[in-house]
C-alpha positions in Angstrom: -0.8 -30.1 -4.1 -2.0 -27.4 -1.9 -6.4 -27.6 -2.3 -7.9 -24.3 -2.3 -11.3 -22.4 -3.3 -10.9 -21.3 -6.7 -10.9 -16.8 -6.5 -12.2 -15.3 -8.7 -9.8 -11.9 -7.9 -6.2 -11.1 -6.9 -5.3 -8.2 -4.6 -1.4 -8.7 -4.8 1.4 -7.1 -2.8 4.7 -5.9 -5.0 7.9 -5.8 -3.1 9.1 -9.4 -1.2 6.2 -10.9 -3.6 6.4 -10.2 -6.9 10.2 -9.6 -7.3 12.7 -8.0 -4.3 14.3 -4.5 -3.8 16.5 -4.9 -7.1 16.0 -8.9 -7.1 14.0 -10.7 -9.6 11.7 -13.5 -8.2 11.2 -15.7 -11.5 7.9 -17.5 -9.7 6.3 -13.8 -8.6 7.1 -12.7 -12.5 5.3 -16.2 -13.8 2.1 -16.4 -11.1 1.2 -12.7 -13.1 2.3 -14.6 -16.4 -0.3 -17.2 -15.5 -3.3 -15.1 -14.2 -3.2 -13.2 -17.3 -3.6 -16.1 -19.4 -6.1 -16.9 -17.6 -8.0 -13.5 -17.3 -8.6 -13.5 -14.2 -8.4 -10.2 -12.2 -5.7 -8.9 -10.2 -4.9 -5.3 -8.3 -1.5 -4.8 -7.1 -1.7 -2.9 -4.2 1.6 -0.8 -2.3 1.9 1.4 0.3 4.7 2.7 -1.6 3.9 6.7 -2.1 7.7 7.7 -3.4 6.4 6.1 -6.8 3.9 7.3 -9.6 1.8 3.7 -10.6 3.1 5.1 -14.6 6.6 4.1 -12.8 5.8 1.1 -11.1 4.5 0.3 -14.1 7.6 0.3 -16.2 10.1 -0.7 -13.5 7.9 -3.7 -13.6 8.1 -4.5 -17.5 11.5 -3.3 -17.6 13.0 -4.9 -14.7 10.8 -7.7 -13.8 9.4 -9.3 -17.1 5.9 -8.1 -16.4 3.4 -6.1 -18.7 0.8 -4.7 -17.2 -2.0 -1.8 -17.7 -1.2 1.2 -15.1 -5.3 0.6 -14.1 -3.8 -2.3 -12.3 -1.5 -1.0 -10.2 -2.9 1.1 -6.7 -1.1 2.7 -4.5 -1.3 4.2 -1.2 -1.3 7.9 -2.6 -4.0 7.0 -5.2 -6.1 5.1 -2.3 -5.7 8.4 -0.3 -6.8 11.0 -2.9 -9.8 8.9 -3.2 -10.6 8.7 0.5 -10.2 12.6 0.8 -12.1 13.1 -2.2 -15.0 10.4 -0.8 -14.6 13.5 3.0 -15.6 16.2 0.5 -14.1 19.0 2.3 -12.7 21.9 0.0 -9.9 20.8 -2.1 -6.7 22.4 -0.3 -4.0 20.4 1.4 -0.7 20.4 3.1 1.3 17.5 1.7 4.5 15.7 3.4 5.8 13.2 1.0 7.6 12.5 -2.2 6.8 13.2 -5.9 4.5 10.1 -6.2 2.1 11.4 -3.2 2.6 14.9 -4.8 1.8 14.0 -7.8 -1.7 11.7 -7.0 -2.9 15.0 -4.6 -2.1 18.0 -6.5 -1.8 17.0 -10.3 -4.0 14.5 -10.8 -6.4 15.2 -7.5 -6.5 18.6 -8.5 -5.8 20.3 -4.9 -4.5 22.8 -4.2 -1.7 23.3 -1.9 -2.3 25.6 0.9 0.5 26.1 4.3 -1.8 28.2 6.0 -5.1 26.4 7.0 -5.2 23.5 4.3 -8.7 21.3 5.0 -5.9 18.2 4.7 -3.0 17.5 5.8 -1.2 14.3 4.1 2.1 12.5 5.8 4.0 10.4 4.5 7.4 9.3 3.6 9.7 12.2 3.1 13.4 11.9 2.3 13.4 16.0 2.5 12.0 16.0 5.8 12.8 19.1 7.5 11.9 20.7 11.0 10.1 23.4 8.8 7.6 20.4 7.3 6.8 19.2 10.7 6.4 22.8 12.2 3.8 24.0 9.4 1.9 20.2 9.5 1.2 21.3 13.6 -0.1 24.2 13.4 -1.9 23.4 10.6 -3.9 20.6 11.8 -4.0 22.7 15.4 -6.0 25.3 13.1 -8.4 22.2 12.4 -7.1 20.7 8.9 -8.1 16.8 8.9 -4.8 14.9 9.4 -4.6 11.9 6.9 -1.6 9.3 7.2 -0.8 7.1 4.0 0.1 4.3 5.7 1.2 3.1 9.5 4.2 1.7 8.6 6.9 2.7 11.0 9.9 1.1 8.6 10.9 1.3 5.1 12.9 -1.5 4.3 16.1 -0.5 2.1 19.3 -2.3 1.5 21.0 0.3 3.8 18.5 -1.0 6.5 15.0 -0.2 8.5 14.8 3.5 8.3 11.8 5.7 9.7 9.0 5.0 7.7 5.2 6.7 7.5 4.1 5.9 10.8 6.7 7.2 12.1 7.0 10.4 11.2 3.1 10.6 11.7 3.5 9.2 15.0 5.8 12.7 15.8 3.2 14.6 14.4 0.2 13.0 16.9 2.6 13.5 19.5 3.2 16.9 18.7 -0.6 17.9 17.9 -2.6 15.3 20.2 -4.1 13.9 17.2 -4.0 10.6 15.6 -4.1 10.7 11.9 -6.7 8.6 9.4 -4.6 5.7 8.0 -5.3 5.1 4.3 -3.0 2.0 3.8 -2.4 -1.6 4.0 -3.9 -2.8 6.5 -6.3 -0.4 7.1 -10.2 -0.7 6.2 -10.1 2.4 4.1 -7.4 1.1 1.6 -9.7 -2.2 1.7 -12.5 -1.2 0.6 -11.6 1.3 -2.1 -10.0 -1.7 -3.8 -12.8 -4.0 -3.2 -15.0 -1.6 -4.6 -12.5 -1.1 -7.5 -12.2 -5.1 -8.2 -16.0 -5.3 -8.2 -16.3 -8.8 -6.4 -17.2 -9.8 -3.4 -14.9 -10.6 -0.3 -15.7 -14.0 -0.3 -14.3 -14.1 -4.2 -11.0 -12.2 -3.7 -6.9 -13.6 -2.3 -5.0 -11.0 -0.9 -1.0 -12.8 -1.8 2.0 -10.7 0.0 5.2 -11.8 1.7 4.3 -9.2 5.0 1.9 -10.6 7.6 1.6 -7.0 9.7 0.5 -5.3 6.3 -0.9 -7.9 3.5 -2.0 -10.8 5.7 -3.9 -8.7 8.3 -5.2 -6.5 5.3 -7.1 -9.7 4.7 -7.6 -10.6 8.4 -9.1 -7.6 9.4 -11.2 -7.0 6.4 -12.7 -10.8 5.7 -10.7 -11.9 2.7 -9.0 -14.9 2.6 -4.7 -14.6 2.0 -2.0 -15.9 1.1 1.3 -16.0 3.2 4.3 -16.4 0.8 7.7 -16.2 2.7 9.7 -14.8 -0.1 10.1 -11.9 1.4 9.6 -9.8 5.1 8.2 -12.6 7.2 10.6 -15.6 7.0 9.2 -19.2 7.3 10.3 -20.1 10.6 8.2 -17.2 11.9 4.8 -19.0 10.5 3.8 -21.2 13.3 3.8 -18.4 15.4 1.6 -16.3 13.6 -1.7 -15.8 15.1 -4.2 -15.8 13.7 -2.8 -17.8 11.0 -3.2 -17.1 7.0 -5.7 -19.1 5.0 -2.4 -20.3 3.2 1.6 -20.5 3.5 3.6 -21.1 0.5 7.3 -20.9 0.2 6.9 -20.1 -3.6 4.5 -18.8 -6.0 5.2 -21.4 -8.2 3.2 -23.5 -5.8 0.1 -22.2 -6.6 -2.2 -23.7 -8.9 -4.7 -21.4 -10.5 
């Protein structure tokens, strides 16, 4: 049996964790089973901004066997709205993304969207990307709008394969501008702290558990919070004795884990 502090908070990854793509993990579904008998805390935390966290929340129950209040679920379009609402600049914004990035800045953030000279300009994943989007996201941050990534990730793992992701549309963007954008997301400090602040314990208290060492483990290697490595999903097993610096803990399973 694997002999571990006991947390008092979980900051838990979704996809390649809890279940993946389209597959069910049954010991992802039953480690939330278990931490909500046990009240004990948890934030699931995505750098998905395609989805609304009201979705998440019922592809979870409906597909994956897990209840769970919509407060618990964070995403990286949530995370951002707070961090350009923490800036305080006026409340305008050019947005490149999908509905759930929409959605978090201009319903529920209450911007306003502006192509001209925006005080923010979001990137993200787009599946409608168009030369057009790109062109109006230059010149606006040339005019001086703050540029604001959701998260560096330069993939997007589908079942059709790695396709651009975040990064690296933001990454034609910088190129294009000269300017490297704020990233909100996993791994990033920004993301970090919102959620600490958000799970009200202290570092030293919290797990961060995902199956993606570049994004989940160094969101806790960077930011001083014990993880937990589970190769169920992106990084594979054999990769873990390379791994450097190394997680506070590998598991192949969830189930593994005692509370």
């Amino acid at each position: 049996m694997l002999t571990h502090k006991n947390y008092k908070g979980y900051i838990i990854d979704l996809d390649g964790t809890i279940y993946l793509g389209e597959g069910r993990i049954p010991a992802g579904e039953d480690f939330i089973h278990r931490l909500q008998a046990a009240k004990i805390p948890y934030l699931f935390v995505t750098n998905n901004t395609t989805r609304r966290p009201e979705t998440v929340q019922e592809r979870l129950r409906t597909k994956f066997n897990i209840e769970t209040p919509v407060e618990t679920i964070y995403t990286a379009s949530r995370a951002t709205v707070d961090y350009m609402d923490s800036l305080g600049l006026p409340k305008t914004a050019y947005v490149i993304g999908g509905d759930g990035l929409r959605h978090a800045v201009f319903t529920e953030g209450g911007y306003t969207e502006d192509t001209e000279n925006p005080a923010y300009v979001v990137v993200a994943v787009d599946m409608d990307l168009t030369y057009d989007k790109l062109k109006t996201a230059t010149f606006c941050i040339q005019k001086g709008a703050k540029f604001i990534g959701t998260n560096p990730d330069l993939n997007l793992p589908t079942s059709e394969g790695l396709l651009p992701g975040s990064g690296s549309i933001n990454a034609a963007i910088a190129a294009a501008t000269q300017k490297q954008p704020d990233f909100v997301g996993k791994p990033e400090k920004i993301i970090t702290d919102l959620v600490v602040a958000q799970m009200g314990l202290a570092k030293e208290d919290l797990l961060v558990v995902g199956d993606n060492y570049l994004t989940d483990i160094h969101t806790g290697l960077d930011n001083g919070i014990d993880t937990l490595l589970v190769t169920t999903g992106f990084t594979k097993k054999e990769e873990v004795p390379t791994l450097n610096p190394q997680p506070t803990y590998v598991l192949d399973s969830l189930e593994e884990w005692v509370l």
